[in-house]
C-alpha positions as CSV (number, residue, x, y, z in Angstrom):
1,X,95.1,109.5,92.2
2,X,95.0,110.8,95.9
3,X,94.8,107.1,97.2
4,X,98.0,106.6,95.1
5,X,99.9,109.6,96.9
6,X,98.8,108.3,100.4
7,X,99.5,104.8,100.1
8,X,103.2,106.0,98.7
9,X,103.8,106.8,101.6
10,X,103.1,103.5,103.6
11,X,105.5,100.7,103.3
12,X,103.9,97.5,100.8
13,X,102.9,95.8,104.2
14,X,101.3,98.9,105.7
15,X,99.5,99.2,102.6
16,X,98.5,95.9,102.5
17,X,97.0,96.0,106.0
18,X,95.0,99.1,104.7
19,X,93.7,97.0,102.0
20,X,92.4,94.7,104.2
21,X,91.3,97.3,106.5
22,X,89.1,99.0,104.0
23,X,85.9,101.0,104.2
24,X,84.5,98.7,101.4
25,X,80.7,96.8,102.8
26,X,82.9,92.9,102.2
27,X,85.5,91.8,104.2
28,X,88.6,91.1,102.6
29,X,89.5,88.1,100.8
30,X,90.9,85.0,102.0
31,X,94.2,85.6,99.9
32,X,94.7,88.6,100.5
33,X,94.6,87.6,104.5
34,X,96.4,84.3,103.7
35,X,99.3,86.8,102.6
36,X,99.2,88.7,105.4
37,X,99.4,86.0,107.2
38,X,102.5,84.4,106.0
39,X,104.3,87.6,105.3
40,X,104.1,87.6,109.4
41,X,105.5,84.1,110.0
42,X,108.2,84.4,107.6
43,X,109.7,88.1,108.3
44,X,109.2,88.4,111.9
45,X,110.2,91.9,111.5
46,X,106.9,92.7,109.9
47,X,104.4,92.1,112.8
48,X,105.4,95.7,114.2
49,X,103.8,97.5,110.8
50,X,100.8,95.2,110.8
51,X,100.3,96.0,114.3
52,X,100.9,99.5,114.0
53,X,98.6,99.8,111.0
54,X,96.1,97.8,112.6
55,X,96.8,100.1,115.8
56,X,96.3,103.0,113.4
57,X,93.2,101.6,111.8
58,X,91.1,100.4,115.0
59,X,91.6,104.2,116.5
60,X,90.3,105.8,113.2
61,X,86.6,107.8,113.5
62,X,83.2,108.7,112.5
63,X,83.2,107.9,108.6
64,X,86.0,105.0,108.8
65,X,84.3,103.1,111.2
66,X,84.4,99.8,109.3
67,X,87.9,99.9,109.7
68,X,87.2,98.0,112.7
């Protein structure tokens, strides 16, 4: 319910880099980065919220360390 009210807040691309920028042991799947990936070559204006979120993720702390 609270992951629901943050990711609200993040546009669908933001929330997809999340996803793939989880805390979970796995890295994420090849579709899920396939997507990523073409959303980026096809709407050029997207590459500034992937690399804001990635930004965003890579400077994240102590328990959110595999973020990175």
């Amino acid at each position: 319910r609270i992951l629901s009210k943050v990711l609200d807040s993040y546009s669908d691309m933001q929330a997809k880099v999340q996803s793939a920028t989880s805390n979970d042991p796995w890295s994420p799947s090849g579709a899920a980065m396939n997507e990523l990936l073409k959303l980026h070559i096809t709407r050029k204006h997207c590459f500034i919220e992937i690399m804001e979120m990635i930004d965003k993720r890579l400077n994240n702390h102590g328990k959110n360390w595999r973020h990175v």
